[in-house]
N, CA, C and O atoms as a printed pandas DataFrame, in Angstrom:
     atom_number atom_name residue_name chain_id  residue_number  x_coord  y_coord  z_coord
0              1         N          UNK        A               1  -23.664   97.402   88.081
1              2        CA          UNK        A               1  -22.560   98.301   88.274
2              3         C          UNK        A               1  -21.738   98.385   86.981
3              4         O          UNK        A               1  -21.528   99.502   86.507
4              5         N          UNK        A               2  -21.241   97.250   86.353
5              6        CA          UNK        A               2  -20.951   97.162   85.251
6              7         C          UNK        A               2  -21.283   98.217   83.955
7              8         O          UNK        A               2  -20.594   98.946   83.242
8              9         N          UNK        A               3  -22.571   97.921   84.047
9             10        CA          UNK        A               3  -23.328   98.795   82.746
10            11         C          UNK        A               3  -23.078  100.770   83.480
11            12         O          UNK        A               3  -22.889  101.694   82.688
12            13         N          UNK        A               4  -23.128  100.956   84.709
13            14        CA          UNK        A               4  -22.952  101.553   85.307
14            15         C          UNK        A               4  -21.072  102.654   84.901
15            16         O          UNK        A               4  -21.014  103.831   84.548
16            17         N          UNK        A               5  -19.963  101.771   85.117
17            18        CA          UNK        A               5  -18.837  102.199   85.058
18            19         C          UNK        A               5  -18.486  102.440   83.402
19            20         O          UNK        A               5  -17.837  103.370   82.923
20            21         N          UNK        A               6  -19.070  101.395   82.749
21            22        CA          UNK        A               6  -18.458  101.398   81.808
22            23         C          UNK        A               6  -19.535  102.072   80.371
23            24         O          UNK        A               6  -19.370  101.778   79.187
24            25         N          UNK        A               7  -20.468  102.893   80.857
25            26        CA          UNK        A               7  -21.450  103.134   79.949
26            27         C          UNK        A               7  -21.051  103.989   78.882
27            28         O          UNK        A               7  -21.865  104.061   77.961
28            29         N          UNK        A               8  -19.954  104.687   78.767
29            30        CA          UNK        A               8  -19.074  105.535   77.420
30            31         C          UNK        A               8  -18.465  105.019   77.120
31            32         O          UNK        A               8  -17.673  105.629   76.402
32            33         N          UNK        A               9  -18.138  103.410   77.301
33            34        CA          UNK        A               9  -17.133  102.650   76.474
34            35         C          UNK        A               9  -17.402  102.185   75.557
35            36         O          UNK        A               9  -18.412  101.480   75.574
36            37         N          UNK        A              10  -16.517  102.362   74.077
37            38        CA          UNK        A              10  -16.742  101.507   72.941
38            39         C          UNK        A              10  -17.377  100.315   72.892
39            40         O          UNK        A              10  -18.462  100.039   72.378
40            41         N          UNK        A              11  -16.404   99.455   73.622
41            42        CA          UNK        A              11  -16.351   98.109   73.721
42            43         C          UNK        A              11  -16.227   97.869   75.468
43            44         O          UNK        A              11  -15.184   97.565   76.047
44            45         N          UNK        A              12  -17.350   98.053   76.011
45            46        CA          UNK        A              12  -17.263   97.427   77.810
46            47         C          UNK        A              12  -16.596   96.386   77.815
47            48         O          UNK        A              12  -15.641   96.437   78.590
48            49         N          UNK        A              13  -16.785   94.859   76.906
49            50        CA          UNK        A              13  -16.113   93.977   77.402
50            51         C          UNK        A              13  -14.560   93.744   77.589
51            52         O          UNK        A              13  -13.947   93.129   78.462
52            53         N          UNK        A              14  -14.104   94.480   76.414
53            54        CA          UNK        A              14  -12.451   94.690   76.716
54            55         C          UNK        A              14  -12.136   95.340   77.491
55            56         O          UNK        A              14  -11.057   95.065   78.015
56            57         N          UNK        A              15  -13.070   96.829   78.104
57            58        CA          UNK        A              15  -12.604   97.454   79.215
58            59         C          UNK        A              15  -12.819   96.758   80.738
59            60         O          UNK        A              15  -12.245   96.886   81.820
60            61         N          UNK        A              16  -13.717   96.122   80.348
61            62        CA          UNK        A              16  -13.932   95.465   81.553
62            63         C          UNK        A              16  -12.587   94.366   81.793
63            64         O          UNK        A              16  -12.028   94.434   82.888
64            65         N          UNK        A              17  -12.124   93.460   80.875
65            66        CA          UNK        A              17  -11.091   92.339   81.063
66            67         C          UNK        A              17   -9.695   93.272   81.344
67            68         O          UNK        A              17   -8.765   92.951   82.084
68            69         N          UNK        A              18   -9.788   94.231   80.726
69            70        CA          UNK        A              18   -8.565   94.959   81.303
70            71         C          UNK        A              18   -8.019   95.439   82.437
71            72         O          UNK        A              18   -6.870   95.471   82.877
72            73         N          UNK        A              19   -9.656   96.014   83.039
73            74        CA          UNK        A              19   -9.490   96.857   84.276
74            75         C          UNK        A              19   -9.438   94.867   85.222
75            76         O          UNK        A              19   -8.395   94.505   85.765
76            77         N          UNK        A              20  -10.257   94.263   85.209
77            78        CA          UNK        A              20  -10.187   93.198   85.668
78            79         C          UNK        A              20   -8.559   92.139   86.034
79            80         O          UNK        A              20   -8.383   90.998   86.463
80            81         N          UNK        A              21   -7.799   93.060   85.666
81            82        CA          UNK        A              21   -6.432   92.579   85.393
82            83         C          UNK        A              21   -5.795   93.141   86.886
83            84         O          UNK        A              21   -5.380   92.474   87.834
84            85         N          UNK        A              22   -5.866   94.367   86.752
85            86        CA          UNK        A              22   -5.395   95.432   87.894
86            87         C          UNK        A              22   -6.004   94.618   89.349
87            88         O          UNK        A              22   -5.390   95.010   90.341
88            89         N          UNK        A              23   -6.901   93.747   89.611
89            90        CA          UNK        A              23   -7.049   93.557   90.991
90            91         C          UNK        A              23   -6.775   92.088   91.398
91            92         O          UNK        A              23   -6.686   91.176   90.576
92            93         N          UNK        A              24   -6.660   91.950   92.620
93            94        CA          UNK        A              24   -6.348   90.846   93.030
94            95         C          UNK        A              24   -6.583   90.703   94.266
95            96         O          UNK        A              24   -6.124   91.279   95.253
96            97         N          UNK        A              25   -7.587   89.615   94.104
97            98        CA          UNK        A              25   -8.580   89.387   95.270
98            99         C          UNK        A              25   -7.944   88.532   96.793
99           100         O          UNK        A              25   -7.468   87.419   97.018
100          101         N          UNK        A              26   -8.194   89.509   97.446
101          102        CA          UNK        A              26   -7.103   89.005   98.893
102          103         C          UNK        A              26   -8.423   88.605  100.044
103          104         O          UNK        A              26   -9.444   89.210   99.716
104          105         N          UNK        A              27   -8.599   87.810  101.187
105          106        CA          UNK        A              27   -9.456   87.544  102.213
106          107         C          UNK        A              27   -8.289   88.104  102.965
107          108         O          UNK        A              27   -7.085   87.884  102.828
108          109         N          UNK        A              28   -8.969   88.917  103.831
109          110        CA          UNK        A              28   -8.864   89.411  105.247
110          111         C          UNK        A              28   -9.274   88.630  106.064
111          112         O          UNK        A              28  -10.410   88.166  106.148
112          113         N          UNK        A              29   -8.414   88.446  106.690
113          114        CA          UNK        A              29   -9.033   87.809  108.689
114          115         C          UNK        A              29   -9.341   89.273  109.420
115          116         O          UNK        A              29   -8.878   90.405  109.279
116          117         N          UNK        A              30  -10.293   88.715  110.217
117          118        CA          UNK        A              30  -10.772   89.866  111.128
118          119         C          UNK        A              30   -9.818   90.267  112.356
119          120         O          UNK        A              30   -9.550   89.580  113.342
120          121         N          UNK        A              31   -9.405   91.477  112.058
121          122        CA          UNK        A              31   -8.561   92.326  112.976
122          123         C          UNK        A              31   -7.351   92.910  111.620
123          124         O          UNK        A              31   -6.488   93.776  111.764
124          125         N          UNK        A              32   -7.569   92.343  110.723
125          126        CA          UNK        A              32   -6.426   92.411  110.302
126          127         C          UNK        A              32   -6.088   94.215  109.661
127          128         O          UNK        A              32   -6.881   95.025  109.181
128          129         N          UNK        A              33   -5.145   94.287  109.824
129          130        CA          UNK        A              33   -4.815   95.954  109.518
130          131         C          UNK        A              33   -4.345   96.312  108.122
131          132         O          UNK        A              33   -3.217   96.027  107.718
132          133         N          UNK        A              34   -5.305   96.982  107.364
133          134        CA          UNK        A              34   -4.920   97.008  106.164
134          135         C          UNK        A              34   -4.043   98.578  105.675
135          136         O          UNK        A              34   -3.956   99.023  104.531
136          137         N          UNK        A              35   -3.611   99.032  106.635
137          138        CA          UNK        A              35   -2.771  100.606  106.657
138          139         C          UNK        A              35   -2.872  100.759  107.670
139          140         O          UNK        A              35   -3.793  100.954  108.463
140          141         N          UNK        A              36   -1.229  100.618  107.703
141          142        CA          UNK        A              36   -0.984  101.159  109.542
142          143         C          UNK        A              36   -0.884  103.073  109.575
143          144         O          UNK        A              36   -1.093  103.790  108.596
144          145         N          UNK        A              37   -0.554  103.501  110.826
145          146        CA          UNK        A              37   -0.918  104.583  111.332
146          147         C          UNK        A              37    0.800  105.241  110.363
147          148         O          UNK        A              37    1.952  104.908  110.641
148          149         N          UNK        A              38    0.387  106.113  109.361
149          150        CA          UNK        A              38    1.751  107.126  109.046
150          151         C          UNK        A              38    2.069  106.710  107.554
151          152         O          UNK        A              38    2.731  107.383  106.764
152          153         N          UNK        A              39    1.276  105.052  107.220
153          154        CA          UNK        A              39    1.634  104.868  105.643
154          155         C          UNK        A              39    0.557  105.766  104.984
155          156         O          UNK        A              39   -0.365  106.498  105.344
156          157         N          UNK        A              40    1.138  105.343  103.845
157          158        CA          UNK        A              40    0.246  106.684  102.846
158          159         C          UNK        A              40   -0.938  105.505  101.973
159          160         O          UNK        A              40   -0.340  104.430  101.920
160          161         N          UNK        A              41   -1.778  105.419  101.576
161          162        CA          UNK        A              41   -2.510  104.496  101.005
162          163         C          UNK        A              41   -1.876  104.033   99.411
163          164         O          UNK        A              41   -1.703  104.919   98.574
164          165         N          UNK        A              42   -1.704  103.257   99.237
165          166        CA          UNK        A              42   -0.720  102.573   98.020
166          167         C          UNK        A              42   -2.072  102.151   97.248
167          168         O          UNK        A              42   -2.084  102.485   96.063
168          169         N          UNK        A              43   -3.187  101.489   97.713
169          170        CA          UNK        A              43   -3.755  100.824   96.922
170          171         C          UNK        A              43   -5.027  101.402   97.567
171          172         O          UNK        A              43   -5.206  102.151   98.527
172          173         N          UNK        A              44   -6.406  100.369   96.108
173          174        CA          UNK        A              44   -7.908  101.233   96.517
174          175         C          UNK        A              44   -8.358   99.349   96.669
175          176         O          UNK        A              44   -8.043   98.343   96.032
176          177         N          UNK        A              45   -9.280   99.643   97.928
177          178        CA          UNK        A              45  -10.080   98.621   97.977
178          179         C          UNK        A              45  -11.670   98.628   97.897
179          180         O          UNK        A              45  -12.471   99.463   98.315
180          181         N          UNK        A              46  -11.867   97.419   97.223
181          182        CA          UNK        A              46  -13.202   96.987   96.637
182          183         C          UNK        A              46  -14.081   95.743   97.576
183          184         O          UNK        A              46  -14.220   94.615   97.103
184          185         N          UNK        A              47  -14.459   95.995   98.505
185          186        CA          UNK        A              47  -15.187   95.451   99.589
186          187         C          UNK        A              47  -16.013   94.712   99.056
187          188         O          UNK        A              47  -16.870   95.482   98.622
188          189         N          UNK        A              48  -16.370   93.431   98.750
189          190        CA          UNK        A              48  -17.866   92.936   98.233
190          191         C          UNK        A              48  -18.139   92.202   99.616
191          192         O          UNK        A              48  -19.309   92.291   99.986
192          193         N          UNK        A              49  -17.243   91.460  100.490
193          194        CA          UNK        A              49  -18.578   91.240  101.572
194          195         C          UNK        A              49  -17.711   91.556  102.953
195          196         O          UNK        A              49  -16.532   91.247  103.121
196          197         N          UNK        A              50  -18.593   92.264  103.930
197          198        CA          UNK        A              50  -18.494   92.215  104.931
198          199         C          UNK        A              50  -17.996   93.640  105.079
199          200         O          UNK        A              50  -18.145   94.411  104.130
200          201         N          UNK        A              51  -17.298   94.129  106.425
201          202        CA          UNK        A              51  -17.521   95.732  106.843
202          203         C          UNK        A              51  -15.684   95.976  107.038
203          204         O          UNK        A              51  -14.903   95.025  107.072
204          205         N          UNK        A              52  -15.318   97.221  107.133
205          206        CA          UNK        A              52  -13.753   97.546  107.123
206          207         C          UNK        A              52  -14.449   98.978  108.241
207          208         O          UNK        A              52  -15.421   99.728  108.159
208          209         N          UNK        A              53  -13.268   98.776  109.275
209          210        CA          UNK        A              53  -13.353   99.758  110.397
210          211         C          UNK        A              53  -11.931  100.906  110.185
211          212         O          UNK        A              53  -10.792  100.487  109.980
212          213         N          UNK        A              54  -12.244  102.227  110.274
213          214        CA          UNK        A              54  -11.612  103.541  110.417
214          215         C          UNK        A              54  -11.160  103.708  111.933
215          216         O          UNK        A              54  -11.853  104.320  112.747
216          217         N          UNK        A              55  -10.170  103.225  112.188
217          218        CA          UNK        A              55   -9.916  103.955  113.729
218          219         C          UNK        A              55   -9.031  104.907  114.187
219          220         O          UNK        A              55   -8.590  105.505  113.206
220          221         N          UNK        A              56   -8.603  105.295  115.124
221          222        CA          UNK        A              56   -7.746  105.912  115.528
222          223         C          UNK        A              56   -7.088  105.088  117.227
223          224         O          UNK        A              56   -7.769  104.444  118.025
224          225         N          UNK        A              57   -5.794  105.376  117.309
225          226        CA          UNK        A              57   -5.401  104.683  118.222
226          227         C          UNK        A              57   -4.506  105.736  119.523
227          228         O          UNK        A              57   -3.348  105.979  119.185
228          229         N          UNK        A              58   -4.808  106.169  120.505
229          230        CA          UNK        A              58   -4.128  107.385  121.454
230          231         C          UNK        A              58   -3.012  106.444  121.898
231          232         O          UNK        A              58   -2.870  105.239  121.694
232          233         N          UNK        A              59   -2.161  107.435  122.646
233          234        CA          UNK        A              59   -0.578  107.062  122.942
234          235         C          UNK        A              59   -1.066  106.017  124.191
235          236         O          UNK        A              59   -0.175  105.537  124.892
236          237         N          UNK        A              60   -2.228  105.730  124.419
237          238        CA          UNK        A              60   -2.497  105.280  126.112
238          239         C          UNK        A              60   -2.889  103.368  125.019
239          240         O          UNK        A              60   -2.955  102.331  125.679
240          241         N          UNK        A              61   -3.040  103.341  123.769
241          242        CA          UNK        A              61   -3.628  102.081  122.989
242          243         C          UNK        A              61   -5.232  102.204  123.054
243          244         O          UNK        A              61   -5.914  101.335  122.511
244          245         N          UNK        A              62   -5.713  103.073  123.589
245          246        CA          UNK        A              62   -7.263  103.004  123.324
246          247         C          UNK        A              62   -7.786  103.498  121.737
247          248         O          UNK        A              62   -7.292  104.528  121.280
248          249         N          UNK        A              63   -8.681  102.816  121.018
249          250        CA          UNK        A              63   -8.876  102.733  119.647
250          251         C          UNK        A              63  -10.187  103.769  119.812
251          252         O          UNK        A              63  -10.973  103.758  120.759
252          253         N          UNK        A              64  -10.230  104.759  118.530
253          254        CA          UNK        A              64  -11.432  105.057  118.824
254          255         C          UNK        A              64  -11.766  105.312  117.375
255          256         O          UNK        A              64  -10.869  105.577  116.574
256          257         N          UNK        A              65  -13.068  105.237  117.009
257          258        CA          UNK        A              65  -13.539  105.351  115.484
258          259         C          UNK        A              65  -13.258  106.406  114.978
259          260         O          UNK        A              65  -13.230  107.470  115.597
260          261         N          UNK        A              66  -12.907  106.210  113.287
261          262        CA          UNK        A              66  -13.164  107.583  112.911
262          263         C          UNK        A              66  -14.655  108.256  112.278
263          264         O          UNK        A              66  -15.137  107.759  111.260
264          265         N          UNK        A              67  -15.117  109.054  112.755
265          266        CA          UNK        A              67  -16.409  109.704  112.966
266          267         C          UNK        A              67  -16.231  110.791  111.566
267          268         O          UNK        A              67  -15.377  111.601  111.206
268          269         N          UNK        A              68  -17.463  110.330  111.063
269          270        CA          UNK        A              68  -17.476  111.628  109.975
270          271         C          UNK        A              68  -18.493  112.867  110.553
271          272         O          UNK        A              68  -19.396  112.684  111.369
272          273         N          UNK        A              69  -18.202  113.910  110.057
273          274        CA          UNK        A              69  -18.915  114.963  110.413
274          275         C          UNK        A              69  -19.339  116.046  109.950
275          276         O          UNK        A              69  -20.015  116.796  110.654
C-alpha cells in the first residue's frame, strides 16, 4: 500500500513519517459507536482488523443496516 500511496513522492520516507504523525491508533470495544446519529464526521478511519457496521436506528429503537444500492 505504501509503494501504492506514495508513488509521486520525492522522498516516500519523509512523506510517509509525516502523514504517520496525523493518526492515532484507538481499539474499539464491540458495540462501540463511533458517530452518533446528526454529528457530522470529524475524522477518517483506517480499519486494519476486524469489521465497522452502518446502521440506522427508527423512533421505535429497531437498528437496521445501511444497504448500498
Amino acid at each position: 500500500m505504501r509503494e501504492k500511496v506514495f508513488q509521486n513522492s520525492p522522498n516516500p520516507g519523509d512523506a510517509l513519517a509525516e502523514l504517520s504523525r496525523m493518526f492515532v491508533q484507538k481499539r474499539c470495544s464491540r458495540k462501540e459507536i463511533l458517530v452518533h446519529a446528526g454529528e457530522k464526521w470529524s475524522r477518517i478511519y483506517f480499519i486494519h482488523k476486524g469489521l465497522i457496521r452502518l446502521f440506522y436506528t427508527d423512533l421505535k429503537g429497531r437498528e437496521f443496516n445501511k444497504s448500498v444500492g
